[in-house]
Backbone as CSV, one residue per row, in Angstrom:
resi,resn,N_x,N_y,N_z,CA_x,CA_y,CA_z,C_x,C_y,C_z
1,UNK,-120.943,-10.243,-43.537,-119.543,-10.061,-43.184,-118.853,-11.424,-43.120
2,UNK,-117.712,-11.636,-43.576,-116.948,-12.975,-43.780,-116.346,-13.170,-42.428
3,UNK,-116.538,-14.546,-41.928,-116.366,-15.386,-40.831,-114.943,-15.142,-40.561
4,UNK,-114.563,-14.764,-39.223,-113.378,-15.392,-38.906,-112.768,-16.850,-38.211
5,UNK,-111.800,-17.364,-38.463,-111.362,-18.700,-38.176,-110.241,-18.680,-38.002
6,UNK,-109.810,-19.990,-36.975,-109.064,-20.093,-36.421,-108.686,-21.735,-36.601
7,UNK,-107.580,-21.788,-36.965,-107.458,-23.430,-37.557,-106.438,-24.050,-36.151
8,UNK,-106.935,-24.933,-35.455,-106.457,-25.620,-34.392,-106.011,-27.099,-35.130
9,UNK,-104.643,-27.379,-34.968,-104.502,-29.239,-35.203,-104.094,-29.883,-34.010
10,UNK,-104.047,-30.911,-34.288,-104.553,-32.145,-32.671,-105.049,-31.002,-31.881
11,UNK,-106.449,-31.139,-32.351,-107.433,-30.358,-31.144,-108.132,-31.499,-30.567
12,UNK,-108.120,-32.761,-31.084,-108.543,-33.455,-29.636,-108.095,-33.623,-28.715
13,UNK,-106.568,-33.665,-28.414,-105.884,-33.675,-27.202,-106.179,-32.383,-26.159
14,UNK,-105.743,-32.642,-25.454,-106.437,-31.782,-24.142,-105.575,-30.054,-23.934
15,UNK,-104.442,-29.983,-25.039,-103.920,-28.627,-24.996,-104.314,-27.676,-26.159
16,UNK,-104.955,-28.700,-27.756,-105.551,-28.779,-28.458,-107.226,-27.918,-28.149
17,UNK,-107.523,-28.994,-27.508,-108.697,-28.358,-27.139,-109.081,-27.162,-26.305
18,UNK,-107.947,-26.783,-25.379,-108.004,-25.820,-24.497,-107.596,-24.651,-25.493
19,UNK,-106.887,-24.835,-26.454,-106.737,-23.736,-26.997,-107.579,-23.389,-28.209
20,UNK,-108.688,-24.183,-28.507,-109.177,-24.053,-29.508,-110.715,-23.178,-28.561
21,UNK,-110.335,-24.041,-27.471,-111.968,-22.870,-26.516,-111.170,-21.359,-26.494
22,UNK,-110.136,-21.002,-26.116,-109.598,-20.170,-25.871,-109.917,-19.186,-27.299
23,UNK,-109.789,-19.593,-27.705,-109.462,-18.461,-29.692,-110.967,-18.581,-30.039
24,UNK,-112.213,-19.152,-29.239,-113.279,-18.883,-29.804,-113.778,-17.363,-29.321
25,UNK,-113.217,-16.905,-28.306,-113.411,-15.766,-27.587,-113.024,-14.605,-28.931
26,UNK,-112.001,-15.039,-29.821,-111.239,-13.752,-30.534,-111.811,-14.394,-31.996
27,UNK,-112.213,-15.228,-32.519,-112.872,-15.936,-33.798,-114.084,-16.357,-34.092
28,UNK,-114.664,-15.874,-34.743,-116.356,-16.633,-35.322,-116.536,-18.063,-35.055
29,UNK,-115.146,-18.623,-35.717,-115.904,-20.358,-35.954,-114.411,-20.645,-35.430
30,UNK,-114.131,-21.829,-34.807,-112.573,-22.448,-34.677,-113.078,-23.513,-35.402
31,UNK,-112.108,-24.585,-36.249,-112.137,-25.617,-36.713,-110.819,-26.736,-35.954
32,UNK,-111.623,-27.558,-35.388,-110.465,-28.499,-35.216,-110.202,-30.021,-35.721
33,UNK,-109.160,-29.511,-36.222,-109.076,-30.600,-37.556,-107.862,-31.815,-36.266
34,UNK,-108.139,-32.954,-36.555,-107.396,-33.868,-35.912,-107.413,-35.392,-36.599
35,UNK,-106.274,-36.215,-36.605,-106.170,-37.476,-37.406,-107.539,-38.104,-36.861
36,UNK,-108.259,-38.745,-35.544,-108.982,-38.988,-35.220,-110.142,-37.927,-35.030
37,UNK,-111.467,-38.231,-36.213,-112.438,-37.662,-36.210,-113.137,-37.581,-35.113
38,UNK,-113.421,-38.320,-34.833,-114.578,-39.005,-33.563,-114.298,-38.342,-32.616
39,UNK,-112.781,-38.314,-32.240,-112.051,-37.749,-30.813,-112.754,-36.185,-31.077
40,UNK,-112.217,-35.640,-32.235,-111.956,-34.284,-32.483,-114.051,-34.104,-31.854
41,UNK,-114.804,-34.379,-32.854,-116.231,-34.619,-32.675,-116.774,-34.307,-31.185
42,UNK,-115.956,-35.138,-30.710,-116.029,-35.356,-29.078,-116.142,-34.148,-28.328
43,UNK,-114.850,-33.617,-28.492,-114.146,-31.685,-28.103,-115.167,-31.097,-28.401
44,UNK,-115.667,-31.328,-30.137,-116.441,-29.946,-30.689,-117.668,-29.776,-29.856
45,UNK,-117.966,-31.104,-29.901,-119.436,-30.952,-29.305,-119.241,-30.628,-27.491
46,UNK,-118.860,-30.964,-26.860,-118.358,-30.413,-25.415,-118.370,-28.980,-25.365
47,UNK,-117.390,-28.347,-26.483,-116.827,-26.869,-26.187,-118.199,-26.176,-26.493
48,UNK,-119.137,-25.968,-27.583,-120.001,-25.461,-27.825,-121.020,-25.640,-29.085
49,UNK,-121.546,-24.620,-29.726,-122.079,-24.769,-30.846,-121.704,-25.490,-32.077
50,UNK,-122.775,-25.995,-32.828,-121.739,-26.730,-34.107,-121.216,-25.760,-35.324
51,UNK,-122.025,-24.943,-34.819,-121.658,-23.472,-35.987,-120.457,-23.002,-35.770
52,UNK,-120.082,-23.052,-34.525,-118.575,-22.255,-33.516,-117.290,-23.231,-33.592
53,UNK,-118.069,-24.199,-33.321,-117.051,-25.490,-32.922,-117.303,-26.221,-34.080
54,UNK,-116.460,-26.583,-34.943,-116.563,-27.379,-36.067,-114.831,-28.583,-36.377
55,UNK,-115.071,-29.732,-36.272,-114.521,-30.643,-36.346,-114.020,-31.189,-37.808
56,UNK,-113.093,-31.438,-38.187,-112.624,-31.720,-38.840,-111.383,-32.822,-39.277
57,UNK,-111.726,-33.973,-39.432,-110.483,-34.975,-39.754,-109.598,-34.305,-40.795
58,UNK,-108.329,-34.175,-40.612,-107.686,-34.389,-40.950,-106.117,-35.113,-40.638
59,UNK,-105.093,-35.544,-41.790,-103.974,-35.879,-41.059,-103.063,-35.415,-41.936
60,UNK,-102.517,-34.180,-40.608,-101.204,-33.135,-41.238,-100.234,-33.435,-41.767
61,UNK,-99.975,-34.992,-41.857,-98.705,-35.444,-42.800,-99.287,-35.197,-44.248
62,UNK,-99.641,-35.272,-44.526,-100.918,-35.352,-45.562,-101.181,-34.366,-46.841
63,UNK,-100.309,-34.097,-47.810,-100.791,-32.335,-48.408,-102.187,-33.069,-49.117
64,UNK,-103.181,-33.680,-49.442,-104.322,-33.996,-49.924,-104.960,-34.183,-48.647
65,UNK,-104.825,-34.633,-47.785,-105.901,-34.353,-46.195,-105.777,-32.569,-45.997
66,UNK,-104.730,-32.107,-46.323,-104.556,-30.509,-45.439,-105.448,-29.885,-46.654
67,UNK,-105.383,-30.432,-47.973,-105.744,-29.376,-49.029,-106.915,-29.344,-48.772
68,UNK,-108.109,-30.647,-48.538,-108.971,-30.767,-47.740,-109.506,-29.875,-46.842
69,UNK,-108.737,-29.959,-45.733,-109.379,-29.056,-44.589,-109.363,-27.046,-45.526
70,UNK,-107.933,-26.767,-46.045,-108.237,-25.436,-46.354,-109.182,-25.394,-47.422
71,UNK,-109.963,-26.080,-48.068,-111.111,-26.439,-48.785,-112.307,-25.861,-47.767
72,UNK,-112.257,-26.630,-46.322,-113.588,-26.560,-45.377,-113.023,-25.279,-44.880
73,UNK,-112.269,-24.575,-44.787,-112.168,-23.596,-44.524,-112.810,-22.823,-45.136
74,UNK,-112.032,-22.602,-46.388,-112.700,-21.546,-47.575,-114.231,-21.095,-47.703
75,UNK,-114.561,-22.433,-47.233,-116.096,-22.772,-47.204,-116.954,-22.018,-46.003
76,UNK,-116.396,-21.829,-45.437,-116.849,-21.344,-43.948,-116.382,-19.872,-43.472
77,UNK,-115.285,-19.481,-43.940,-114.829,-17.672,-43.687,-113.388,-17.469,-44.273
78,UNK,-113.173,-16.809,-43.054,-111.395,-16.555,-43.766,-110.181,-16.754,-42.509
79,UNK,-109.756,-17.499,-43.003,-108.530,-17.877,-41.864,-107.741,-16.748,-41.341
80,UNK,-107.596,-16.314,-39.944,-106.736,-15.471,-39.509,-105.864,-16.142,-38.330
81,UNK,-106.167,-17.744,-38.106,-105.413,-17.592,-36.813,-104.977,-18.943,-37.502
82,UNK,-103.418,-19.657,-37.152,-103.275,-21.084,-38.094,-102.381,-21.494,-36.749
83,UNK,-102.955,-22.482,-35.388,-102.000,-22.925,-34.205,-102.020,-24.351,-35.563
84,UNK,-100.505,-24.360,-35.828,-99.916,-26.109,-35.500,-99.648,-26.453,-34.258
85,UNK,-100.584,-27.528,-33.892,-100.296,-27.710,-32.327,-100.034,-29.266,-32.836
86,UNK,-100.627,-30.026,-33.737,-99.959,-31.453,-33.718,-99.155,-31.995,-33.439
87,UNK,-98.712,-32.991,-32.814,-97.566,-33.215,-32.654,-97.193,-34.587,-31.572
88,UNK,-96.255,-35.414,-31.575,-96.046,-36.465,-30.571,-95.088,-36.823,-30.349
89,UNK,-94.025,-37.605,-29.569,-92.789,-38.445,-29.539,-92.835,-40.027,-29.084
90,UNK,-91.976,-40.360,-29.783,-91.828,-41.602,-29.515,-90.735,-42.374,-29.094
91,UNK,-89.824,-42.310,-29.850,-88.368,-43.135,-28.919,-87.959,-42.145,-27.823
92,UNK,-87.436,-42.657,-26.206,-86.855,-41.659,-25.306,-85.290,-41.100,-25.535
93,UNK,-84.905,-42.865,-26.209,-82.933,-42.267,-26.626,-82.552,-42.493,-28.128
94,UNK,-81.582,-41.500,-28.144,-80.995,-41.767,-29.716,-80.707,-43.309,-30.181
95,UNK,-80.180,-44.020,-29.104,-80.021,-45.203,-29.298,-81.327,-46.023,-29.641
96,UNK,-82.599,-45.748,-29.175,-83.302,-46.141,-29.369,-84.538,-45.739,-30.775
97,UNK,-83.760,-45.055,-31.262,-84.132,-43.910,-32.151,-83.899,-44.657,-33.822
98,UNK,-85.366,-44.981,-34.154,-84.858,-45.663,-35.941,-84.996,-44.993,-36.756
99,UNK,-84.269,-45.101,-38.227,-84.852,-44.069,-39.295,-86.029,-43.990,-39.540
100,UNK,-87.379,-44.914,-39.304,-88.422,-44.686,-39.171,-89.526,-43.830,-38.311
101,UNK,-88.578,-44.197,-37.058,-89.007,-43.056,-36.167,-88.272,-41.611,-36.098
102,UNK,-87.307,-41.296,-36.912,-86.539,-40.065,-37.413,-87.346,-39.596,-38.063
103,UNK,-88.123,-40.251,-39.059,-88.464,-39.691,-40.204,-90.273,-39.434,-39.597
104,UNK,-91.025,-40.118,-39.197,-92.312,-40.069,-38.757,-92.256,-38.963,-37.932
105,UNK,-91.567,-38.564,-36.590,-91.881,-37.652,-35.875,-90.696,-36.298,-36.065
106,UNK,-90.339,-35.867,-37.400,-89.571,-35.257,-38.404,-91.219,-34.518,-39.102
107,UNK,-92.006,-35.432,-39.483,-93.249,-34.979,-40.794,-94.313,-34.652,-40.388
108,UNK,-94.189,-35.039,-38.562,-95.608,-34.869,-37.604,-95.537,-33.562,-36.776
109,UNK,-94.131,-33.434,-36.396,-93.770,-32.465,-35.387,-92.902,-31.140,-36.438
110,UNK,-92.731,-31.173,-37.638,-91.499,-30.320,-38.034,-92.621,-30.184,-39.746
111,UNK,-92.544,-31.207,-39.968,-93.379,-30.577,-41.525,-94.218,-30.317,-41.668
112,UNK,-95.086,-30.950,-40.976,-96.932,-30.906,-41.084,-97.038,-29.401,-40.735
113,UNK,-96.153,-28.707,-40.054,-96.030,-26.976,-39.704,-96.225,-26.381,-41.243
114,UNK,-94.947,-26.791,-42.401,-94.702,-26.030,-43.264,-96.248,-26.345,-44.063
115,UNK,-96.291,-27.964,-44.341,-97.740,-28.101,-45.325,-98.970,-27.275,-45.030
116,UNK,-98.840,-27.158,-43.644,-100.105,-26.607,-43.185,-100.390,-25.060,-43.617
117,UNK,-98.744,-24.124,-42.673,-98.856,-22.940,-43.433,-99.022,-22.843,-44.996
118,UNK,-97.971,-23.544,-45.747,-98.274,-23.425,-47.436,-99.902,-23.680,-47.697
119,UNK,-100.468,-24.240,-47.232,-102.043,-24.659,-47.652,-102.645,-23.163,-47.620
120,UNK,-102.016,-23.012,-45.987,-102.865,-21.436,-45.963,-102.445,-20.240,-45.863
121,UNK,-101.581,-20.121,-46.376,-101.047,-18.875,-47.023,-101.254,-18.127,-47.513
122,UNK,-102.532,-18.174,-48.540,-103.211,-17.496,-49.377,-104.076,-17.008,-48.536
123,UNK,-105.012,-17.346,-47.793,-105.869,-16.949,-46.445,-105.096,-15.702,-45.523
124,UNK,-104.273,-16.592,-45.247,-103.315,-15.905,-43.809,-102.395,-14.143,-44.694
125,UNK,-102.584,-14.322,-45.782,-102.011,-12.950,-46.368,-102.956,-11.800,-46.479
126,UNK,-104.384,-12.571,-46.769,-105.555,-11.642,-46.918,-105.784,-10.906,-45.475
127,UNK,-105.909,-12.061,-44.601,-105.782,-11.885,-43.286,-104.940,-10.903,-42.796
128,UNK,-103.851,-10.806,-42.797,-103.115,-10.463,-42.463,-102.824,-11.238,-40.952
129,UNK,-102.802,-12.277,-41.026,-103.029,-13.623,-39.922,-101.594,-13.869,-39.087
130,UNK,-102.264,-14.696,-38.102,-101.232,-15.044,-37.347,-101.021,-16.701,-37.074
131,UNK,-99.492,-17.133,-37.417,-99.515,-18.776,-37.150,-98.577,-18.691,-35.533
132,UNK,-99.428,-19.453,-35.277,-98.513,-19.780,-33.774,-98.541,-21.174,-33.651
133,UNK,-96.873,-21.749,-33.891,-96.545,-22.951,-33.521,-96.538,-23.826,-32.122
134,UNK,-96.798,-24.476,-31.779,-96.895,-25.141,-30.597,-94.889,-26.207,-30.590
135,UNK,-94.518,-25.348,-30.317,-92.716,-25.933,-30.096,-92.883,-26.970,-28.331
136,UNK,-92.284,-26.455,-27.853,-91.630,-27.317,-26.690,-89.978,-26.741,-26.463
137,UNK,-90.203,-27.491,-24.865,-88.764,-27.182,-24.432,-87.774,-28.039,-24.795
138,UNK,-87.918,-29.172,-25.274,-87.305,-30.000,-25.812,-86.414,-29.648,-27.074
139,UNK,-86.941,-28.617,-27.536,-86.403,-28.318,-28.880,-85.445,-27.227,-28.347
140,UNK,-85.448,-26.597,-26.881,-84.634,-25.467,-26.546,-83.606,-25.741,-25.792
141,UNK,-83.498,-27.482,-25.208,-82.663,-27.906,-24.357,-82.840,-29.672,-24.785
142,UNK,-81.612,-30.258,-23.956,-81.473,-31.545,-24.263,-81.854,-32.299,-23.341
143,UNK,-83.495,-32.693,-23.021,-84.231,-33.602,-22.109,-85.062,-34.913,-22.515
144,UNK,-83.840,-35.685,-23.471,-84.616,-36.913,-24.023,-85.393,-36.775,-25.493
145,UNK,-85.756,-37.821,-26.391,-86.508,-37.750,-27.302,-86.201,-36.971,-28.334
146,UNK,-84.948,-37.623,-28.461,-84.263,-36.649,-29.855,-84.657,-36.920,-30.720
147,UNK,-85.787,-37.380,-31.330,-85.904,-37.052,-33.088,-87.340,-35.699,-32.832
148,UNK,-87.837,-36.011,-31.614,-89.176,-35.115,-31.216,-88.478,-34.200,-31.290
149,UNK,-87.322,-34.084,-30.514,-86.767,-32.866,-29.821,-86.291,-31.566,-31.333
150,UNK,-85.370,-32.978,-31.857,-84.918,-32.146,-33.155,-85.637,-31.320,-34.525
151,UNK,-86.882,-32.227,-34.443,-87.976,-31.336,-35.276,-88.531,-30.491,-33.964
152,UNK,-88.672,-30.169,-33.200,-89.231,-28.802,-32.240,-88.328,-27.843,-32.396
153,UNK,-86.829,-28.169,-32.155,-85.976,-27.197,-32.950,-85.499,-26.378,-34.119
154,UNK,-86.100,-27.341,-35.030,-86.679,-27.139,-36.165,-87.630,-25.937,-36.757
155,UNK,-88.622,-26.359,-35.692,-90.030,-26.089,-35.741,-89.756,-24.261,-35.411
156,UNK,-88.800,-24.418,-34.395,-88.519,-22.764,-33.707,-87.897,-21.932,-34.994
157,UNK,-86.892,-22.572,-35.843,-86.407,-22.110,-37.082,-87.612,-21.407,-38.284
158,UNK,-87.944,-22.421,-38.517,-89.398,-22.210,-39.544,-89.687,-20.926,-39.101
159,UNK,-90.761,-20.608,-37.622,-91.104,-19.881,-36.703,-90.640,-18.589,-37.397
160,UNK,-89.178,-18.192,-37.401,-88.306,-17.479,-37.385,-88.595,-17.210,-39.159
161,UNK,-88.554,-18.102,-39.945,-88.181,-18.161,-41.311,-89.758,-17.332,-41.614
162,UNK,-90.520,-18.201,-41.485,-91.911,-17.664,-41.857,-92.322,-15.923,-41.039
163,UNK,-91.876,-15.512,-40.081,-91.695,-14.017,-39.955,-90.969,-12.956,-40.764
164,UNK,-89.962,-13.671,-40.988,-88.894,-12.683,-41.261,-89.446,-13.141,-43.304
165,UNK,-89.763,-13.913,-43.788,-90.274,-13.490,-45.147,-91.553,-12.867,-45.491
166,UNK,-92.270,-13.385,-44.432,-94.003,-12.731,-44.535,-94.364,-11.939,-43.832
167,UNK,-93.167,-11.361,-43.075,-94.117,-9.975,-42.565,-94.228,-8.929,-43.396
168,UNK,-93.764,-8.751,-44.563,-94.054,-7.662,-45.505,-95.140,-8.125,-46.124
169,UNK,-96.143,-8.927,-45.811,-97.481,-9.121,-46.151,-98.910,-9.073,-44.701
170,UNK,-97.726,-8.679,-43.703,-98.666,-8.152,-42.160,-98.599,-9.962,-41.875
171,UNK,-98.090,-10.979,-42.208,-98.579,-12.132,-41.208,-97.596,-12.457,-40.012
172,UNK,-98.029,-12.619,-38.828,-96.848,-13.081,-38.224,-96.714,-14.186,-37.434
173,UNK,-95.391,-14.571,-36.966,-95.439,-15.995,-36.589,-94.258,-16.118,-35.356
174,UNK,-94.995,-16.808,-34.937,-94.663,-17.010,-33.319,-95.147,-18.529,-32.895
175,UNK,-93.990,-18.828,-31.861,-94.054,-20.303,-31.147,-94.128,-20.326,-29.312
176,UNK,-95.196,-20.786,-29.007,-95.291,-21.147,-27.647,-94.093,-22.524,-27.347
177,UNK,-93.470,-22.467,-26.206,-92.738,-24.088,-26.201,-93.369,-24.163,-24.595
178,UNK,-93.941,-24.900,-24.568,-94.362,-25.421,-22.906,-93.417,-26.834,-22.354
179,UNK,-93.129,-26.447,-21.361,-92.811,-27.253,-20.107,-93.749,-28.770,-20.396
180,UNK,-93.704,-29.273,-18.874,-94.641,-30.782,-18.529,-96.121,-29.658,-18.455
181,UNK,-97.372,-30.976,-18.968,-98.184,-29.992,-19.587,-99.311,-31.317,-18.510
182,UNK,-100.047,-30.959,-17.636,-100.579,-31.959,-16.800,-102.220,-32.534,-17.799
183,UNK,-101.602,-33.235,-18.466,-103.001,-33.821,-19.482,-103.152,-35.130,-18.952
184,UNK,-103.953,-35.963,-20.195,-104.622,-37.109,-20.055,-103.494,-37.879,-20.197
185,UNK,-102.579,-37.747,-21.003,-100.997,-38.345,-21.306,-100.273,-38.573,-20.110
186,UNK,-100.520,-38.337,-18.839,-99.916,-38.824,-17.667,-100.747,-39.685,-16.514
187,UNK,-101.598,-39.797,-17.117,-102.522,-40.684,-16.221,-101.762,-41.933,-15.989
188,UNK,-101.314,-42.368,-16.937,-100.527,-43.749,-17.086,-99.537,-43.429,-16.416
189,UNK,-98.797,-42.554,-16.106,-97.839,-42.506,-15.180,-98.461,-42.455,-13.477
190,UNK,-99.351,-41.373,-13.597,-99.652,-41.536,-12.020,-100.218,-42.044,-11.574
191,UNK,-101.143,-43.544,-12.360,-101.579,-44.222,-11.639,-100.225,-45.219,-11.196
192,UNK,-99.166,-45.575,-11.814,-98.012,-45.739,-11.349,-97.476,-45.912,-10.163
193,UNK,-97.830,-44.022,-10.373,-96.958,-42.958,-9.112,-97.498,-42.137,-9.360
194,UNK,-98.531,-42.246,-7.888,-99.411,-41.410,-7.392,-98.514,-39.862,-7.623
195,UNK,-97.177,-40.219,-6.787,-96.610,-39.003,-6.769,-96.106,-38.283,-7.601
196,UNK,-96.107,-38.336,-8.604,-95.173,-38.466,-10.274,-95.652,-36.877,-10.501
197,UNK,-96.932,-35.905,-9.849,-96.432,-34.542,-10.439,-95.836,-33.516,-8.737
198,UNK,-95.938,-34.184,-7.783,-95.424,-34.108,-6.573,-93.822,-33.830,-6.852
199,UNK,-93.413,-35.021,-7.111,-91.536,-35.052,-7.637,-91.272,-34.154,-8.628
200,UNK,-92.663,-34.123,-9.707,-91.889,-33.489,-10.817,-91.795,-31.732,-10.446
201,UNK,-92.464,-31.231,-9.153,-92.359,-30.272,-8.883,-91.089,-29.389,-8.728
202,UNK,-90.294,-29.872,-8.309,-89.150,-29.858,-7.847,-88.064,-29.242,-8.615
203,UNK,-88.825,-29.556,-9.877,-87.844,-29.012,-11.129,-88.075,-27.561,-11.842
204,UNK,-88.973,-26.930,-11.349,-89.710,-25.849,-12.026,-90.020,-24.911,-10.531
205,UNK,-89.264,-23.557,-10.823,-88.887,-22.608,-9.838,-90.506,-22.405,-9.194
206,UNK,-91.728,-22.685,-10.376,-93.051,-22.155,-9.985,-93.553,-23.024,-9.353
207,UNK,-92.681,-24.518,-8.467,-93.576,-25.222,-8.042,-94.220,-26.368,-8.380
208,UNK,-94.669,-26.221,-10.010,-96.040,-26.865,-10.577,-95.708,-26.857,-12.015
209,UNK,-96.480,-27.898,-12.686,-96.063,-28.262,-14.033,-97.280,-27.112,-14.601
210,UNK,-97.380,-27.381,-15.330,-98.358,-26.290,-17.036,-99.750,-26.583,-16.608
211,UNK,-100.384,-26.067,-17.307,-102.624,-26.461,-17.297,-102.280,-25.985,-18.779
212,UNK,-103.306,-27.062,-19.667,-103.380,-26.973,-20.696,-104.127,-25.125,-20.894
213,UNK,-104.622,-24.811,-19.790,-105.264,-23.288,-20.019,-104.130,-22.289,-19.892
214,UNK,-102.784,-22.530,-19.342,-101.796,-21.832,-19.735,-101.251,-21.655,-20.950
215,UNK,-101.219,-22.790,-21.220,-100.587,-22.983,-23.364,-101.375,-22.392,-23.623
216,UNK,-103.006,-22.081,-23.771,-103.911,-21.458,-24.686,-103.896,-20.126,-24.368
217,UNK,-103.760,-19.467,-22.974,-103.622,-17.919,-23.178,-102.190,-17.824,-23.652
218,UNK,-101.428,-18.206,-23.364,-100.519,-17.587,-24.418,-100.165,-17.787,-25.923
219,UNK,-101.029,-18.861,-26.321,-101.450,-18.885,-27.668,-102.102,-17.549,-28.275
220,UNK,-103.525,-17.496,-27.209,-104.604,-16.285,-27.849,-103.934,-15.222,-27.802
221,UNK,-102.821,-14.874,-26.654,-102.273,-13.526,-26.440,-100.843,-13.327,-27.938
222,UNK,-100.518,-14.560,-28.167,-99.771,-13.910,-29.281,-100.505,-14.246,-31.032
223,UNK,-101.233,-14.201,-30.689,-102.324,-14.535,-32.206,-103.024,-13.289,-32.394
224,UNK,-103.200,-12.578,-30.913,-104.163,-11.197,-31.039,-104.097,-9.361,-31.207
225,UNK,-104.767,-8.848,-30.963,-104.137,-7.390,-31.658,-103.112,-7.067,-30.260
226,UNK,-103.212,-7.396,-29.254,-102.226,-6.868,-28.412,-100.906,-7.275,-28.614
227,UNK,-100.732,-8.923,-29.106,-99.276,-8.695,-29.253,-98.831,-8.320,-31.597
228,UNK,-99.770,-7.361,-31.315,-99.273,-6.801,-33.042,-98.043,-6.583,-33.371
229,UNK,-97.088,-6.035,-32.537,-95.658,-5.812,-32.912,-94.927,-7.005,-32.625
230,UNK,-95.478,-8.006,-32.374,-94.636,-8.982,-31.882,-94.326,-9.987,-32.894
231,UNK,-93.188,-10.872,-33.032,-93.129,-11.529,-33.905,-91.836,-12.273,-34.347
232,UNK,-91.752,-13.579,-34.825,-90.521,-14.355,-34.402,-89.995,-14.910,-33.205
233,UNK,-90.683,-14.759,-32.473,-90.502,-15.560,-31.001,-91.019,-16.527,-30.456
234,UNK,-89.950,-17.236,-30.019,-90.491,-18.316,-28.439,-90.801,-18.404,-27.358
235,UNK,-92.007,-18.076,-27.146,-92.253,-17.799,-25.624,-92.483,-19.020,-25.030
236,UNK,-91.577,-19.197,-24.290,-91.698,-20.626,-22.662,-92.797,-20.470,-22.026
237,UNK,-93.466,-21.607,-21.558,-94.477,-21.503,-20.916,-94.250,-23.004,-20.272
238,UNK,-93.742,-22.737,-18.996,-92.574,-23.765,-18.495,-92.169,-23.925,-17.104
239,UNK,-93.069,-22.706,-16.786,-93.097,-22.423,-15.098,-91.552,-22.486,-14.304
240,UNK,-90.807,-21.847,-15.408,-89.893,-21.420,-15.003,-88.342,-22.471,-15.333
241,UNK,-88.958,-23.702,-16.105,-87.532,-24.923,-15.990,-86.524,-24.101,-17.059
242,UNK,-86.892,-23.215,-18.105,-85.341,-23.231,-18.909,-84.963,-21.922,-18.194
243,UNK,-85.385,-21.014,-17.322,-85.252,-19.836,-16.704,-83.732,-20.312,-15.956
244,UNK,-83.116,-21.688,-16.156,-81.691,-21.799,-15.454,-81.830,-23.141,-14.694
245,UNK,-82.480,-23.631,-14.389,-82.763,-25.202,-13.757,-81.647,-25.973,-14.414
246,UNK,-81.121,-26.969,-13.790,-80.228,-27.865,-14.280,-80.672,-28.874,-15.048
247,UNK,-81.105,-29.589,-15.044,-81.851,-30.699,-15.594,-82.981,-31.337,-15.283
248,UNK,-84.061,-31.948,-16.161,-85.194,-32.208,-16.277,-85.086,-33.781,-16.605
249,UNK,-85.497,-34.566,-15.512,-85.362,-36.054,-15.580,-86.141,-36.726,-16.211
250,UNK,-85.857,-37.616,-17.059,-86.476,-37.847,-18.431,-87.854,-38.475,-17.879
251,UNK,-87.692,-39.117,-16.346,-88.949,-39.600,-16.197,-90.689,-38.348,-16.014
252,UNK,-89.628,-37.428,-15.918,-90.536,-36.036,-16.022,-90.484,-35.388,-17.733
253,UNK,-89.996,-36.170,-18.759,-90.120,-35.289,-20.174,-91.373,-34.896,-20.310
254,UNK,-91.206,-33.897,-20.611,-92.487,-33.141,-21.289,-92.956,-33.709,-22.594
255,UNK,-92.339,-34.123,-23.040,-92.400,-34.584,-24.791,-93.568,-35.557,-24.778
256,UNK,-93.802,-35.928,-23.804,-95.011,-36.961,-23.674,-96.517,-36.406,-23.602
257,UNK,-96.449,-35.218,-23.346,-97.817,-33.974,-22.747,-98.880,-34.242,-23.662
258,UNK,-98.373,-34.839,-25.048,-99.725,-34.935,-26.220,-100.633,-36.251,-25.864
């Protein structure tokens, strides 16, 4: 019987990885493909088996790195689950914002989505598969890091585009956008300030920022047969900040969570 798979990118990062343990529960093999091998290596071997957990360099700007990985795919089963979770920011203000950094976190956060689906498209139709984008709130409101922000907005479009043409082939597509996401990416802040997720509480009706194990069930839950009718949507996972909160202080952006 042919393998099922589940293609995770930046699965070495810590929301990456939580969601790539998460989809081994509903998939044969997960592959997590990430620019840094070694890192990714790191995850695979932690989460479990090398048969289950399988690592993979790649870098999603890349259509000859991606053609690559759907190569190691092919090789191994049949793709039904495709999270673009890659993704990073870099300038905090427009002012600070160059066409270089327009264009880099434009191809990391907004294209590497489309190359990735086009790679596997052919998979994901047989499948009758599901892509779930990893967006942000950034792309749903204006909290700093506008070129990040503007490809996440982006990213929600695609989302939308890739449902509404491919569901007459059963695939569907859906975007998680999470809130502040409490990873390894804030260490540098709270050794700072100790207090830095204390304050940032304040902003989110639930109290408390994200666990990378929140992004991943609601990854697995819209990738799986329960949410089958579902499709074209953004589900927040945000503990409540775009539910009506006023503003989110940039020293709390989420855009940093990778």
């Amino acid at each position: 019987m042919t393998q099922s798979i589940a293609i995770v990118t930046g699965a070495a990062g810590d929301i990456g990885a939580a969601i790539a343990a998460r989809l081994a529960d509903d998939h044969d093999v997960v592959l997590l493909a990430d620019i840094d091998a070694a890192a990714a290596a790191a995850v695979a071997l932690k989460l479990g088996p090398g048969n289950r957990f399988v690592a993979v360099e790649c870098d999603v700007t890349s259509e000859t790195s991606i053609a690559e990985l759907a190569r190691r795919a092919a090789d191994v089963g049949l793709v039904r689950t495709l999270v673009n979770n890659a993704g990073a920011a870099r300038a905090t203000s427009l002012h600070d914002t160059t066409p270089e950094i327009w264009r880099a976190d434009n191809a990391l956060n907004l294209e590497a989505a489309f190359l990735c689906f086009r790679a596997f498209e052919p998979m994901l139709t047989v499948s009758k598969g599901s892509v779930v984008n990893i967006a942000s709130v950034n792309g749903m409101h204006v909290f700093g890091h506008p070129a990040y922000s503007a490809a996440k907005a982006g990213l929600l479009h695609f989302t939308r585009l890739v449902a509404v043409e491919y569901g007459k082939f059963g695939i569907r597509s859906n975007a998680v956008a999470p809130g502040t996401v409490k990873t390894q990416a804030w260490e540098a802040r709270a050794s700072a300030n100790p207090n830095v997720f204390e304050e940032a509480r304040r902003w989110y009706p639930l109290q408390r920022v994200v666990d990378p194990k929140d992004v991943a069930n609601a990854v697995a839950f819209l990738a799986g047969h329960q949410a089958a009718s579902i499709t074209g949507v953004c589900l927040p996972v945000d503990c409540g900040l775009t539910a009506g909160q006023a503003e989110l202080a940039r020293t709390f952006s989420q855009s940093e969570h990778y």
